[in-house]
C-alpha positions in Angstrom: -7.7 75.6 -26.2 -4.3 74.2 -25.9 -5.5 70.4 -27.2 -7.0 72.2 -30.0 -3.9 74.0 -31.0 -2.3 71.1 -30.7 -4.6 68.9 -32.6 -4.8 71.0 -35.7 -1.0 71.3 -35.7 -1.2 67.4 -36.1 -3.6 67.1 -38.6 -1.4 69.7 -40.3 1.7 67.1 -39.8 -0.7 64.1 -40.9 -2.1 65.7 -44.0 1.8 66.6 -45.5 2.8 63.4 -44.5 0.5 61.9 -46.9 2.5 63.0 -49.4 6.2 63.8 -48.3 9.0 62.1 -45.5 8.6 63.5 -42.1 12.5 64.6 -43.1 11.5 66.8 -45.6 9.2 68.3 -43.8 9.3 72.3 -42.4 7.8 73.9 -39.4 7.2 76.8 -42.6 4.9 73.8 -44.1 3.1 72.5 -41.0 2.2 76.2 -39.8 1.5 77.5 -43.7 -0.8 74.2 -44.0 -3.0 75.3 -40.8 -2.5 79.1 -41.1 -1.2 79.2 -37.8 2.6 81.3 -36.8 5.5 79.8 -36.3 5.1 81.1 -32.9 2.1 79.2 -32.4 3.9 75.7 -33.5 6.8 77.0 -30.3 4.4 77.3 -27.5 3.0 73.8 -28.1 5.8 72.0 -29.3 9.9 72.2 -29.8 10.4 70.3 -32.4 8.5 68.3 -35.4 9.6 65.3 -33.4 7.6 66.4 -30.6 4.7 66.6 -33.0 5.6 63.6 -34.3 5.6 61.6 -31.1 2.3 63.5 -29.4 0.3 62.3 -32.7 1.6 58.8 -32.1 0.9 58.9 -29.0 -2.9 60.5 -29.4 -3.5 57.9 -32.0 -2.2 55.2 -29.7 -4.1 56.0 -26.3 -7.0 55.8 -28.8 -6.6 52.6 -30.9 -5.9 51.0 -27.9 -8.4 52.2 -25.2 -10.3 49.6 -23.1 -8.4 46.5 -24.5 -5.3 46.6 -22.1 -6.3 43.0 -21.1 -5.6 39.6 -22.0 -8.8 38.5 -23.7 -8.5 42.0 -25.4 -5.1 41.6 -26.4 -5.5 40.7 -30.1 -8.1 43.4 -30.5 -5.4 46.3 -29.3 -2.7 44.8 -31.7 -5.3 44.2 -34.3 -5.9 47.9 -33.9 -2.5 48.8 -34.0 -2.5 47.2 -37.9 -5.5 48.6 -38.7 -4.4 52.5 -37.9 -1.3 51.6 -40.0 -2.6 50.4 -42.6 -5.4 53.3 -43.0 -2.8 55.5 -42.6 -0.4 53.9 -45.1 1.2 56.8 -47.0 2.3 58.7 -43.3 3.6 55.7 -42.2 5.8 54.8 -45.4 6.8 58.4 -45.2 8.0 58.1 -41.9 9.4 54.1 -41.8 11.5 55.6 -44.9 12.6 58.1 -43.7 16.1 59.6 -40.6 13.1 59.0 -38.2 13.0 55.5 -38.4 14.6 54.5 -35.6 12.6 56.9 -33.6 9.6 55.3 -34.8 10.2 51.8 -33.7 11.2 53.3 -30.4 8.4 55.2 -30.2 6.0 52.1 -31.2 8.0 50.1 -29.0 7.2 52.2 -25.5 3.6 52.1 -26.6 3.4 48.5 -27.6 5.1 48.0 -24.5 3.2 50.3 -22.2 0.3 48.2 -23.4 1.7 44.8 -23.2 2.7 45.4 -19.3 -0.7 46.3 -18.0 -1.7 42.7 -20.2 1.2 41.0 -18.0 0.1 43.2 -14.5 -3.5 42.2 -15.1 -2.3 38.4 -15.7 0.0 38.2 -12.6 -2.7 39.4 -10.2 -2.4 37.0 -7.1 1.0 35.6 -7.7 4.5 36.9 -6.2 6.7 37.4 -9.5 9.3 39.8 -9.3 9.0 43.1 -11.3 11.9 42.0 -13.5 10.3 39.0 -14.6 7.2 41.1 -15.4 9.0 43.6 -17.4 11.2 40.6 -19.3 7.8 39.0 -20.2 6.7 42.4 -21.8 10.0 43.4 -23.4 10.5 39.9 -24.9 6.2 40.2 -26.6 7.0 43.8 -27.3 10.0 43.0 -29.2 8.3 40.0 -31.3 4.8 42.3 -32.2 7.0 44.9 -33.3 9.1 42.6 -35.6 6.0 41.0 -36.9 4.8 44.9 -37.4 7.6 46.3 -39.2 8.3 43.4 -41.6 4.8 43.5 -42.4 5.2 47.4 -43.3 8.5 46.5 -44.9 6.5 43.9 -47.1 4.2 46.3 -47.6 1.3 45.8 -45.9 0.2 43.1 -48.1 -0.9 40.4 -45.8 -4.2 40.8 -44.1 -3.5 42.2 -40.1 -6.5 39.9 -39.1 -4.9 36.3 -40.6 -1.2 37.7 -38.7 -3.0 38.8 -35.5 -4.8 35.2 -35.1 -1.5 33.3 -36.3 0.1 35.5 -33.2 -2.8 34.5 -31.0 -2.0 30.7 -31.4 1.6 30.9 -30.4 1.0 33.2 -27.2 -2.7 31.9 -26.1 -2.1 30.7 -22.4 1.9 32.1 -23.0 1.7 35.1 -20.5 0.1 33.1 -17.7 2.5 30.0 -18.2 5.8 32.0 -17.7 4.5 33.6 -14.9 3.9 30.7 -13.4 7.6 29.9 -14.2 9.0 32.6 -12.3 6.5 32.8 -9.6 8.0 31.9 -5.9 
C-alpha cells in the first residue's frame, strides 16, 4: 500500500508538472490533483523535493535496469535521453525553475551511481585503488551530464541517438585504458 500511495502522489507531481515549474507548485495542488489529504502527502513524504527526488529516482532505477555494464552503457544513457525527452514539458519545468541545481545533483548521483558499477564491472581482476575508480566515474559523470543539460538547454533538438554514438566513439575502450593507467 505504501508504494502505491506513493506512486499516485508522483503521478500527481508529474501530471502538474506538465504544465507549471516545480516552484510553483503546492502540496494543496499535488493532494487536490489525486484527492488524497494533506495528511496523506506527510506520512510519505516531507517535502515536494522528496517527491521530486523519489520520482527521479523510480524513473531512474527503471530506465536504467539491466544495462549497468559496459557493452550496455550507451543503451542506459541512451535511456536516460529518451525519458527526458518524452517527458519534455516536466523537465523544462523543472531545469527552469529554483530546483535546478537540485536537479543536476540529483541526475548527477544517479548518472554516477550507474557509471561506477560500469567502472567496478571493468576493473574486475586488476588492483586499482578506490579513488582511481571513483575519479574515473566522477570525471564520465561530469561529461554525460554536460552533454545532457546543454542538450536540454538547446532544447532537445538534436537526436539522443546521433549524441549517444558520438559519446561512444570518444570513450569506447576509455574505461578499461585508464584503469590500466592506474593499476599497480
Amino acid at each position: 500500500m505504501q508504494n502505491n500511495t506513493k506512486k499516485i502522489l508522483s503521478d500527481s507531481l508529474v501530471t502538474i508538472l506538465a504544465k507549471k515549474p516545480v516552484d510553483k507548485i503546492t502540496i494543496k495542488d499535488i493532494v487536490g490533483e489525486c484527492d488524497l489529504t494533506r495528511q496523506t502527502f506527510y506520512n510519505y513524504f516531507s517535502d515536494i523535493y522528496e517527491l521530486v527526488e523519489w520520482t527521479a529516482s523510480e524513473v531512474a532505477d527503471r530506465v536504467l535496469s539491466n544495462v549497468s555494464d559496459y557493452e550496455n552503457w550507451q543503451r542506459g544513457f541512451y535511456n536516460v535521453m529518451i525519458e527526458i525527452k518524452n517527458n519534455q514539458d516536466l523537465v523544462m519545468n523543472t531545469y527552469q525553475s529554483i530546483y535546478r541545481d537540485l536537479l543536476e545533483k540529483y541526475i548527477y548521483r544517479v548518472i554516477y551511481s550507474y557509471i561506477i558499477v560500469v567502472v567496478e564491472r571493468q576493473a574486475v581482476g586488476m588492483s586499482v585503488d578506490q579513488k582511481h575508480k571513483d575519479f574515473i566515474a566522477h570525471f564520465y559523470s561530469l561529461a554525460f551530464i554536460s552533454l545532457i543539460f546543454e542538450w536540454v538547454k538547446d532544447g532537445m533538438k538534436d537526436d539522443p541517438k546521433d549524441i549517444v554514438d558520438q559519446t561512444g566513439v570518444l570513450v569506447q575502450g576509455d574505461f578499461k585504458k585508464a584503469l590500466n593507467k592506474y593499476a599497480k
